[in-house]
One Martini backbone bead per residue (centre of mass of N, CA, C, O) as a GRO file, in nm:
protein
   86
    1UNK     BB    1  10.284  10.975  11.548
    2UNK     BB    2  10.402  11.130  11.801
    3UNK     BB    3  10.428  11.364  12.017
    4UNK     BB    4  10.651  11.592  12.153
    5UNK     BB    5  10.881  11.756  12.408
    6UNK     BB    6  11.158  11.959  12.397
    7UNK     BB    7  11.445  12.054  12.597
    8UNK     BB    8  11.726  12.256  12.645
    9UNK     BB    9  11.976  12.320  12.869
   10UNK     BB   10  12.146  12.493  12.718
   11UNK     BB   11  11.948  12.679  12.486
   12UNK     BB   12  11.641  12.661  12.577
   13UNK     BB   13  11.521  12.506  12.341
   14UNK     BB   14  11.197  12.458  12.201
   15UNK     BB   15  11.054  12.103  12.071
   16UNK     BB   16  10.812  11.957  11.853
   17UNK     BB   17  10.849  11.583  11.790
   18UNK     BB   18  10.845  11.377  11.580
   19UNK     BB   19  10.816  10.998  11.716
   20UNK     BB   20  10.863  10.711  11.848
   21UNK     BB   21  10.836  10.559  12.111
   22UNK     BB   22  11.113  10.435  12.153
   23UNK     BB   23  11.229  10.704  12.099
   24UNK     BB   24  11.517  10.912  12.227
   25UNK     BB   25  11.615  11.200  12.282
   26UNK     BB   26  11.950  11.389  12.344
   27UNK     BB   27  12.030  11.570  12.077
   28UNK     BB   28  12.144  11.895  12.006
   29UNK     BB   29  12.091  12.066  11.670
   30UNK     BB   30  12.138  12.358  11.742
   31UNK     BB   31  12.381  12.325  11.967
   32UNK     BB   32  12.558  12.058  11.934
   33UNK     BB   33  12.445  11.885  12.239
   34UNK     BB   34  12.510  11.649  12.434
   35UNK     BB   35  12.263  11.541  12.636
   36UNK     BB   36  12.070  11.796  12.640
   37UNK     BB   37  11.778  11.650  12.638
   38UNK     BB   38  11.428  11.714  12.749
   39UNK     BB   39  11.130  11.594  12.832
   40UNK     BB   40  10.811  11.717  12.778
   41UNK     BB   41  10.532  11.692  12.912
   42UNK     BB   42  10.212  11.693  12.668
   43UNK     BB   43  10.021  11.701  12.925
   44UNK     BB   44  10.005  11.997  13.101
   45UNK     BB   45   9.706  12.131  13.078
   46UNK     BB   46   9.541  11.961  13.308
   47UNK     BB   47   9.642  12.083  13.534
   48UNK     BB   48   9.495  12.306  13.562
   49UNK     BB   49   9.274  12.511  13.767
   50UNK     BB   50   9.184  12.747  13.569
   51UNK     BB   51   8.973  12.491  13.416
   52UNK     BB   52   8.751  12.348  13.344
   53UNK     BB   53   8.576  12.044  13.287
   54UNK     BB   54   8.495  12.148  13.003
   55UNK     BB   55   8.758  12.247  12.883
   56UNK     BB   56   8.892  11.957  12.909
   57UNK     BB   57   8.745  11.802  12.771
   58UNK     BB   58   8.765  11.962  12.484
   59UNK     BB   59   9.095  11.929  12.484
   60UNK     BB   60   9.063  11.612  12.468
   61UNK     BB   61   8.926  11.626  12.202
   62UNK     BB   62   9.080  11.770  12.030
   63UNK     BB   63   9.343  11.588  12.064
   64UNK     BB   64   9.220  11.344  11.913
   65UNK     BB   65   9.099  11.445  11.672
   66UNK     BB   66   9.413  11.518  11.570
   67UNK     BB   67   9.509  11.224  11.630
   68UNK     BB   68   9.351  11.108  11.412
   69UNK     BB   69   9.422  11.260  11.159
   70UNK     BB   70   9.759  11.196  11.167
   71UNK     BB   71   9.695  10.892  11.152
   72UNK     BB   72   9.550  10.904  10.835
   73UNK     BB   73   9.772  11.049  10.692
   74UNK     BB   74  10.002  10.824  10.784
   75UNK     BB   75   9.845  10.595  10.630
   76UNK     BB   76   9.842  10.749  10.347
   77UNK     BB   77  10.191  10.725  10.333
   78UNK     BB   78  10.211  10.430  10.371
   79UNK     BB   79  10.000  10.327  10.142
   80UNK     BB   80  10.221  10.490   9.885
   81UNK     BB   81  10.443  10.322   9.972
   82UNK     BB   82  10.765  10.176   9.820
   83UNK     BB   83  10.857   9.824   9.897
   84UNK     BB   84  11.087   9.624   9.862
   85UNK     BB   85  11.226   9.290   9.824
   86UNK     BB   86  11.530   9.209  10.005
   0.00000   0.00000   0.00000
């Protein structure tokens, strides 16, 4: 599953949360505030221009790797769940 990066409009806090692209959160259980959460693009490293192209093509093959590892990891945990028959 993806993670995403959200803030609090309310208490400032930010949270890296894993969950599906279906789902989208709205409410802070931090500060129990409805509808203030914003979701904040977690590829905003390539924007950067003080760093190079080769530095940069680095950061998204590491994204890569990590991103194979996390589904691999995950793909073994549904593979030993499990699931009744109703």
């Amino acid at each position: 599953m993806p993670k995403y990066v959200y803030e609090c409009k309310e208490c400032g806090i930010t949270k890296e949360i894993v969950h599906s692209m279906q789902e989208k959160l709205k409410d802070c259980e931090e500060c129990d505030t409805i509808e203030s959460l914003i979701r904040i693009p977690s590829f905003n490293f390539l924007r950067h221009n003080d760093i190079g192209k080769a530095a940069k093509g680095e950061m998204v093959k590491d994204f890569i790797e990590e991103s194979r590892n996390e589904l691999k990891e995950d793909k073994k945990g549904l593979l030993r769940k499990e699931y009744s028959n109703d």
